[in-house]
TORKEVO-500185 format. One line per 5 residues: their letters; for each residue x, y, z of C-alpha. Coordinates in Angstrom, 2 decimals. Each point is the difference from the previous one (the first is absolute). Layout:
N
a> X Y Z ~ ...
This chain:
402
xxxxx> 0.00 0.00 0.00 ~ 3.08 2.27 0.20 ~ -0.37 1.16 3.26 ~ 2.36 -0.25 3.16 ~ -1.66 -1.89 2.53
xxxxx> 0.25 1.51 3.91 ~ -1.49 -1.16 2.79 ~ -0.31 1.79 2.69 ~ -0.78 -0.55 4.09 ~ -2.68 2.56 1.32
xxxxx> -0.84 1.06 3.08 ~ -1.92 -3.14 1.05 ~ 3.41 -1.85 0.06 ~ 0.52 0.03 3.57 ~ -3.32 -1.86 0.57
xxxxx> 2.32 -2.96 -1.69 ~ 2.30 0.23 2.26 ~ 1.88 -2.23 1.58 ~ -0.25 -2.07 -3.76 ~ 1.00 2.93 -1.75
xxxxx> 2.75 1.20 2.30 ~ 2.42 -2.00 -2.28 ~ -1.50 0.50 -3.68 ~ -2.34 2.69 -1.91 ~ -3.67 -1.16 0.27
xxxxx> -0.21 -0.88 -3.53 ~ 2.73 -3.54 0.89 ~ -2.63 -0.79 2.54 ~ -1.41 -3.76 -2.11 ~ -3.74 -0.36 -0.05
xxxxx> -0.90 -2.58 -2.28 ~ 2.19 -1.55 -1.57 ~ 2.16 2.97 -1.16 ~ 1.75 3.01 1.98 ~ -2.32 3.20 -0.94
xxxxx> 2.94 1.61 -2.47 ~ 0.18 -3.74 -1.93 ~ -4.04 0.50 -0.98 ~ 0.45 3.73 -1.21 ~ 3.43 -1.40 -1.75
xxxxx> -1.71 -2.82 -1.72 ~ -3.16 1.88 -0.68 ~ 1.72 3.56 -1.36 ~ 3.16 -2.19 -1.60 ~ 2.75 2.19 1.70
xxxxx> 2.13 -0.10 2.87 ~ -0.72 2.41 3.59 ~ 2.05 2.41 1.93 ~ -1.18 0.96 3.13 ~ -0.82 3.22 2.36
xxxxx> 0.90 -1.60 3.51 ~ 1.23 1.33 3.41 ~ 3.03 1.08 -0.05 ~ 2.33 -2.39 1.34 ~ -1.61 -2.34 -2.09
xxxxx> 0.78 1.52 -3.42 ~ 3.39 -0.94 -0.45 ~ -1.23 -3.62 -0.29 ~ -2.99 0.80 -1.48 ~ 1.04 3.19 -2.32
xxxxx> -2.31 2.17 -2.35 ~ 0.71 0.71 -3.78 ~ -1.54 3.48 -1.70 ~ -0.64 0.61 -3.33 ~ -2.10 2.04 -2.15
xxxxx> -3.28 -1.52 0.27 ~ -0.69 -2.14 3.55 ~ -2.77 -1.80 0.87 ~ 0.10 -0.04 3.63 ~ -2.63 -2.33 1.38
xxxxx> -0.75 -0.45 4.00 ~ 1.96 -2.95 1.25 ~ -3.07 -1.64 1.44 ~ -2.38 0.48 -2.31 ~ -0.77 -3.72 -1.45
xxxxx> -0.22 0.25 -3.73 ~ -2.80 -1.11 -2.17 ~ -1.20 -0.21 -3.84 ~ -1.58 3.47 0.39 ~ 2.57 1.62 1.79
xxxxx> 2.80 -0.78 -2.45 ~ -2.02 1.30 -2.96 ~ -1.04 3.08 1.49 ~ 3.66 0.71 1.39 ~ 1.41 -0.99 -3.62
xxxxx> -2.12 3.07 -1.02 ~ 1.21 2.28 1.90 ~ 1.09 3.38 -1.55 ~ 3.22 1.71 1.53 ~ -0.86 1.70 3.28
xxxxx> -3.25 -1.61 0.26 ~ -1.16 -2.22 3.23 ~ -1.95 -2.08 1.54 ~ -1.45 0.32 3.37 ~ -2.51 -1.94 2.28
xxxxx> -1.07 0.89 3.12 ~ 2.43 4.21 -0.27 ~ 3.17 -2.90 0.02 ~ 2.00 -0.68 -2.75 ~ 0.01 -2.66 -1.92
xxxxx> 1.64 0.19 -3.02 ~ 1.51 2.83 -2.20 ~ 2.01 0.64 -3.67 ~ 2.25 2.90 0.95 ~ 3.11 1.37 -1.91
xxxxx> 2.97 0.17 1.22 ~ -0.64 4.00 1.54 ~ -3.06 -1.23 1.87 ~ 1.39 -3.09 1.71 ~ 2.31 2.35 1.50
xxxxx> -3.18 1.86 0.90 ~ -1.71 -3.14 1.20 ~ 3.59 -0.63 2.68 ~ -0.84 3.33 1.01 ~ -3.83 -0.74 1.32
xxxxx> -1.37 1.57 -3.56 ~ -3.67 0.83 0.82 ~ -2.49 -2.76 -1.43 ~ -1.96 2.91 -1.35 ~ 2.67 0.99 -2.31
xxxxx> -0.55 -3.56 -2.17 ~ -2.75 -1.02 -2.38 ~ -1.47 -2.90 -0.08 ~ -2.57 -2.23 1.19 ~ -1.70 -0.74 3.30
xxxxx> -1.01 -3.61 0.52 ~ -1.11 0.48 3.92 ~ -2.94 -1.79 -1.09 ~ 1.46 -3.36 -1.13 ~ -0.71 -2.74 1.71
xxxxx> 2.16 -2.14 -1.39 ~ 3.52 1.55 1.50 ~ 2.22 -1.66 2.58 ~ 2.47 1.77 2.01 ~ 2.44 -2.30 2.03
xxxxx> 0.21 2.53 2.77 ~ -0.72 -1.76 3.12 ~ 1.92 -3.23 1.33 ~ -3.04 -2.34 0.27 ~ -0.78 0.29 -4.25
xxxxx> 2.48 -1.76 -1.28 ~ -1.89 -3.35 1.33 ~ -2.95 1.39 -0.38 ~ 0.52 0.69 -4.09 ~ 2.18 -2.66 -0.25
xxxxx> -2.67 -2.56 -1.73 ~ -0.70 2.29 -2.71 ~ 3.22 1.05 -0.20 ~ 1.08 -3.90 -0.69 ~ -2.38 -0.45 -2.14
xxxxx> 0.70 3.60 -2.40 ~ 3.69 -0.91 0.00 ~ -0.32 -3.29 -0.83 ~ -2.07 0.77 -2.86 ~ 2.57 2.65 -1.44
xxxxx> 3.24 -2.39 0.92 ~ -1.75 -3.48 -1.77 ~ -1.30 1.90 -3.34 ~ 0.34 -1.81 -2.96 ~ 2.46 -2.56 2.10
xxxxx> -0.27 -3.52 0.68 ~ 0.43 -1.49 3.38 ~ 2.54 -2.97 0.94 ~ -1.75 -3.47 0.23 ~ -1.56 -0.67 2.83
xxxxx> 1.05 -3.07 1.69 ~ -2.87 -3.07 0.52 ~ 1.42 -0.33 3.34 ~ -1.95 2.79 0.74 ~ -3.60 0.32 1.28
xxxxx> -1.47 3.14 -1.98 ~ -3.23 0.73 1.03 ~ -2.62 2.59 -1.92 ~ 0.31 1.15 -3.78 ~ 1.77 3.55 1.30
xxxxx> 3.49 0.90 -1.29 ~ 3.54 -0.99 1.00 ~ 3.04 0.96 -1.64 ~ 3.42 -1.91 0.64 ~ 3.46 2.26 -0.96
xxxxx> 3.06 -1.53 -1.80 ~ 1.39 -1.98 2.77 ~ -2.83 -0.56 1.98 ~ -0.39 -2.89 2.63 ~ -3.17 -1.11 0.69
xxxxx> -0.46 -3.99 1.25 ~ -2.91 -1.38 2.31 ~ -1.56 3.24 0.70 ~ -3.79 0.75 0.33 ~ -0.72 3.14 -1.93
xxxxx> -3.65 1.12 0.10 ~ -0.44 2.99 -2.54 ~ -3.90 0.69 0.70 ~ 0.27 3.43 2.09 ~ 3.33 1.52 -2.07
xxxxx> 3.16 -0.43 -2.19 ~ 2.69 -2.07 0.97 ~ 3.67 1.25 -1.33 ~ 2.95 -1.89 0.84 ~ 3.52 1.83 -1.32
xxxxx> 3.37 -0.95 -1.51 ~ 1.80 -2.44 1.78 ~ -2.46 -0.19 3.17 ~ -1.33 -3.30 1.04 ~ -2.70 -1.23 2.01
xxxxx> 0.65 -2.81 2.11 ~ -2.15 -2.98 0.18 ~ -3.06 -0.25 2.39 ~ -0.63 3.95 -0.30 ~ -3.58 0.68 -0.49
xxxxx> -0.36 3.92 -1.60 ~ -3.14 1.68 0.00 ~ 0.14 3.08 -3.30 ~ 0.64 2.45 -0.53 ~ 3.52 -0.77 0.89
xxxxx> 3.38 1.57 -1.53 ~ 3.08 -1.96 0.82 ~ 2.51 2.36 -1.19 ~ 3.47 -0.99 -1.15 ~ 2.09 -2.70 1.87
xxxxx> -2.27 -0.15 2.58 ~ -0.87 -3.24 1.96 ~ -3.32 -0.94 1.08 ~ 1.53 -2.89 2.49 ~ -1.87 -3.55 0.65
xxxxx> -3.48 0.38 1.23 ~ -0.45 3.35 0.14 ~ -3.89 1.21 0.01 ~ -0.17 3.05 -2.59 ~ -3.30 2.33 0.50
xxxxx> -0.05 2.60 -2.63 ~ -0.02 2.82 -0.98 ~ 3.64 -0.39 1.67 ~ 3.53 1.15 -2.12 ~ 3.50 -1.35 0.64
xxxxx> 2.49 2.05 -1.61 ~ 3.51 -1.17 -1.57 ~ 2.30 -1.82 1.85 ~ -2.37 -0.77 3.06 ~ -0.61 -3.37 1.68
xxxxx> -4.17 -0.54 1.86 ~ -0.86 -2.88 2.04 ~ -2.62 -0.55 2.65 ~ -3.46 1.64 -0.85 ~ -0.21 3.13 -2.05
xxxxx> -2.72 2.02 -0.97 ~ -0.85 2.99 -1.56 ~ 3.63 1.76 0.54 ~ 2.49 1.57 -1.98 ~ 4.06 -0.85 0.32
xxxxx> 1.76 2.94 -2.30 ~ 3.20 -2.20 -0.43 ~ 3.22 -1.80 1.87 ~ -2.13 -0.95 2.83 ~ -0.95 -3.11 1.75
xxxxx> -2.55 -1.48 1.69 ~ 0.79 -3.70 -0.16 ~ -1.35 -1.78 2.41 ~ -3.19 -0.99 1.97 ~ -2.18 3.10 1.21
xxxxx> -2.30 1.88 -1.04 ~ -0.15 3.41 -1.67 ~ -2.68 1.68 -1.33 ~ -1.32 3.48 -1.39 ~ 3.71 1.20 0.11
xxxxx> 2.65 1.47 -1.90 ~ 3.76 -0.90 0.53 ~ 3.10 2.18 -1.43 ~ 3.08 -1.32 -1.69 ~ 3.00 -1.66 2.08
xxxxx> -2.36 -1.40 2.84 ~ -0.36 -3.24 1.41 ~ -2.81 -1.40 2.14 ~ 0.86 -2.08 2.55 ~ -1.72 -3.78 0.83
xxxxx> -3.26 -0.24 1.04 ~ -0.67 4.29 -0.24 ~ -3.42 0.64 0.17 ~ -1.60 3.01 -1.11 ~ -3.74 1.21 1.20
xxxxx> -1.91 1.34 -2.88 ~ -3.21 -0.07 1.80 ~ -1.48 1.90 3.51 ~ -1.70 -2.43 2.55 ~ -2.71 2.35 -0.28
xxxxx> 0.13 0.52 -3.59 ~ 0.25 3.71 -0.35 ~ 2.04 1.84 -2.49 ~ 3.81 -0.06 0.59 ~ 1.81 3.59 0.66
xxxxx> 3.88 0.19 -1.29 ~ 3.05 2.02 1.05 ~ 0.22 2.93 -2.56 ~ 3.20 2.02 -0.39 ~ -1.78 2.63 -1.22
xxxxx> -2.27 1.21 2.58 ~ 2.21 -1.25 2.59 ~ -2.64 -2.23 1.30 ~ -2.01 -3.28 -0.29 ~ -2.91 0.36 -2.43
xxxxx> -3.57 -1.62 -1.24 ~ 0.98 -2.36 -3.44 ~ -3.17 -0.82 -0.19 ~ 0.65 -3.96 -0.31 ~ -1.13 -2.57 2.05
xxxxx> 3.49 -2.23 -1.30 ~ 3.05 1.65 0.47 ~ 3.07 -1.56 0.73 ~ 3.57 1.21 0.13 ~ 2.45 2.00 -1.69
xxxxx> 2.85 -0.55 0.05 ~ 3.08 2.25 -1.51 ~ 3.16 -1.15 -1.69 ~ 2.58 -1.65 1.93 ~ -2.00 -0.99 2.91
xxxxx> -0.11 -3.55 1.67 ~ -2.17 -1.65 2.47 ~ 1.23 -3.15 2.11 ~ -1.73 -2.81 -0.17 ~ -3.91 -0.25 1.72
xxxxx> -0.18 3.70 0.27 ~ -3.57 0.91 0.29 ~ -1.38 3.32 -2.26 ~ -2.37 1.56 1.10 ~ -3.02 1.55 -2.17
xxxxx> 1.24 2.59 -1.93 ~ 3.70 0.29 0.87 ~ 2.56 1.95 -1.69 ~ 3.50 -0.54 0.26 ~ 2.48 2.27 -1.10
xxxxx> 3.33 -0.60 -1.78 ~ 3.07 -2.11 1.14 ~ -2.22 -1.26 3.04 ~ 0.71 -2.90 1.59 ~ -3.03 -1.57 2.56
xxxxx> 0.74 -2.90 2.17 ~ -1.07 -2.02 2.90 ~ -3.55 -1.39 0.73 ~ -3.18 2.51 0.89 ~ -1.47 2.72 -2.59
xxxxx> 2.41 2.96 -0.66 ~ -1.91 3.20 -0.66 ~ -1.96 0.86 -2.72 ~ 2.29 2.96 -1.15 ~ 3.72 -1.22 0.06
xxxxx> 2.65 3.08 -1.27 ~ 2.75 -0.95 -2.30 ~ 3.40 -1.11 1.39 ~ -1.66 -1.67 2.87 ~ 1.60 -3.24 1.72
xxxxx> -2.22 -1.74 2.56 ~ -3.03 -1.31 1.25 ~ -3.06 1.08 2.37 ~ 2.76 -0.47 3.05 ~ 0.92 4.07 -2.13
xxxxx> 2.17 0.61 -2.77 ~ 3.77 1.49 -0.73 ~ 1.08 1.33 -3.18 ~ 1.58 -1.77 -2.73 ~ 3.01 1.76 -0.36
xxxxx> 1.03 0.60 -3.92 ~ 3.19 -2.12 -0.24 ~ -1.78 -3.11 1.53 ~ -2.85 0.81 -2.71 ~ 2.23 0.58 -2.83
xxxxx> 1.89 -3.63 1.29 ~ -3.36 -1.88 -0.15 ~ -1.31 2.01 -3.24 ~ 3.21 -0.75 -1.84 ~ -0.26 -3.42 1.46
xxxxx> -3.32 -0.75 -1.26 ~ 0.31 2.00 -3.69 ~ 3.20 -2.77 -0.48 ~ -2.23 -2.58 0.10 ~ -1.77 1.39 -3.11
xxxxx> 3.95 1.02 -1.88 ~ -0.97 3.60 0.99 ~ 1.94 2.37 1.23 ~ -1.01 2.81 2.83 ~ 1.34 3.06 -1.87
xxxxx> 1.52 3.44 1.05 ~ -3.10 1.57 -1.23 ~ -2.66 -2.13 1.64 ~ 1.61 0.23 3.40 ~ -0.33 3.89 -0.22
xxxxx> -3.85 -0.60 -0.55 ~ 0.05 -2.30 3.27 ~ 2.56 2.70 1.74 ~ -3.05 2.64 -0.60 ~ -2.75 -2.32 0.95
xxxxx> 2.17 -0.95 2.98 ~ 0.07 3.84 1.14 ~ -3.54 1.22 -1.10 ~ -1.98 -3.35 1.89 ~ 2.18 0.68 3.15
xxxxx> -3.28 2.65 1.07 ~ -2.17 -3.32 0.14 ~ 2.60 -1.75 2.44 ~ -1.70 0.81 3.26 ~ 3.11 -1.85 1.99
xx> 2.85 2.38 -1.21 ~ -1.67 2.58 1.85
């Protein structure tokens, strides 16, 4: 379309947070795609980003003269692509007096870093349009994950053919299932009524799994032996699930490999969930679960009765640590011991519900760099000044170093 793709975080990116404390909202996966691989695949063109600043070395922008800039987590659809396609220099869209998208020259993106007045663009206001979905709070990326699964599959398997499907496996309904190059599938029970099932490149479900669409099983990624898959649930690339799963959303690196259950719950990269973890998704007396927001500083309605946990990148729990309802745990955590920690757990915390220390940063870099080996990655220069700032800014939320 000739047009330089940005995508930009606005000022509901905090409500992300602690997810988003180590990426630009649009690398948040929902479905079976990160938000910048849809618009990428659906405009044909590559993103830059408008990010915090200590993330933009990592995650840099590129100007020229004509940028569409679209809202990081704004999920695309048919509509939306045409009418941003059409989009005459300087004009814009907006929904609801926020941005969404915009064509601007060169001279007016400099305008737009410098809070350029809405007013000051044309365009088109689409407030009343049902149809749009913002990923701007935590709990919505499970909650849109189904139809998420089942867009992105449809725009990943066009025009393709799936790998055989093994007759060791038990496929129940008439729904559809797509196997990558490389695939491993063998004595699994796949029941494609209720959504899509997508299993990636080089992944491999192990026998006596029984998955329950829509289900994405991203890129060597293990479902291990007699796991219990309840969709819509996504398990990003290089991520191991065992135990029962349902409904959640692993962004990538992680594990969760054993027995325990998790539910309702989204799970950052480089994290590993101990043995027999449980995680409440569900209030005794079934009323709607409230979450720790960064944003207002406070615990807040979601409006769902499931909610689970979140947890950030680079945390770990020990084994038969119980989650409570709607628990968010921030990044480079580490919870231990027996009991229920808290429901709002700061990042670089080390302890249990006996109180907490901090993870200092050279014993988190040791286990980070540990932990990335495993994968042949390296912990880079760059990526330990984003933890360095995260480090500082969460220290507020440490109650203890007081």
């Amino acid at each position: 379309m000739g047009m330089n793709l940005i995508l930009f975080d606005d000022d509901s990116r905090d409500r992300m947070l602690p997810l988003v404390y180590t990426r630009p909202v649009c690398e948040l996966r929902v479905g079976i795609l990160t938000i910048r691989e849809k618009w990428e695949l659906l405009l044909d063109t590559k993103a830059s980003y408008i990010t915090q600043d200590y993330l933009s070395k990592k995650y840099p922008i590129q100007i020229t003269d004509r940028n569409l800039v679209i809202n990081g987590a704004l999920l695309p659809t048919k509509k939306l692509v045409e009418l941003f396609s059409q989009l005459e220099t300087n004009q814009a869209v907006i929904y609801n007096d926020e941005l969404l998208a915009a064509n601007l020259d060169d001279v007016q993106f400099k305008l737009l870093e410098d809070d350029l007045p809405i007013s000051e663009l044309s365009g088109y206001d689409i407030s009343k349009d049902t149809s749009i979905q913002l990923v701007d709070e935590l709990w919505k990326i499970y909650t849109l994950n189904g139809s998420e699964i089942e867009n992105d599959f449809s725009l990943i398997t066009k025009d393709r053919t799936t790998q055989p499907i093994s007759h060791s496996n038990t496929i129940i309904g008439t729904g559809r299932i797509f196997l990558e190059e490389g695939a491993i599938v063998e004595g699994a029970i796949m029941n494609s009524n209720n959504g899509s099932i997508y299993i990636g490149k080089d992944a491999e479900v192990m026998e006596g799994s029984m998955i329950r669409g829509g289900f994405a099983l991203c890129a060597n990624s293990k479902v291990k032996m007699g796991a219990k898959v309840y969709g819509p649930t996504t398990v990003g690339p290089w991520s191991k699930i065992g135990g029962e799963v349902n409904n959640s959303v692993i962004l990538g690196y992680s594990n969760k490999g054993h027995d325990g259950y998790m539910g309702n719950s989204v799970i950052g990269e480089w994290c590993n969930i101990g043995a027999d973890t449980q995680t409440s998704n569900l209030k005794n007396n079934y009323t709607d679960i409230k979450l720790w927001n960064y944003q207002e500083k406070r615990f807040i309605q979601t409006g769902e009765q499931f909610c689970g946990l979140i947890m950030a990148d680079h945390a770990k729990s020990g084994i038969s640590i119980m989650f409570n309802t709607g628990t968010v745990v921030g990044v480079a955590s580490n919870i231990f011991g027996t009991g229920y920690p808290r429901n709002f757990i700061p990042s670089f915390a080390w302890g249990s519900i006996k109180g907490y220390e901090t993870y200092k940063l050279d014993k988190a870099f040791d286990t980070m760099e540990r932990v990335m080996k495993r994968r042949g990655m390296k912990l880079n220069e760059l990526d330990k000044e984003i933890i360095e700032t995260i480090y500082s800014d969460s220290a507020k939320y440490r109650s203890w170093e007081k």
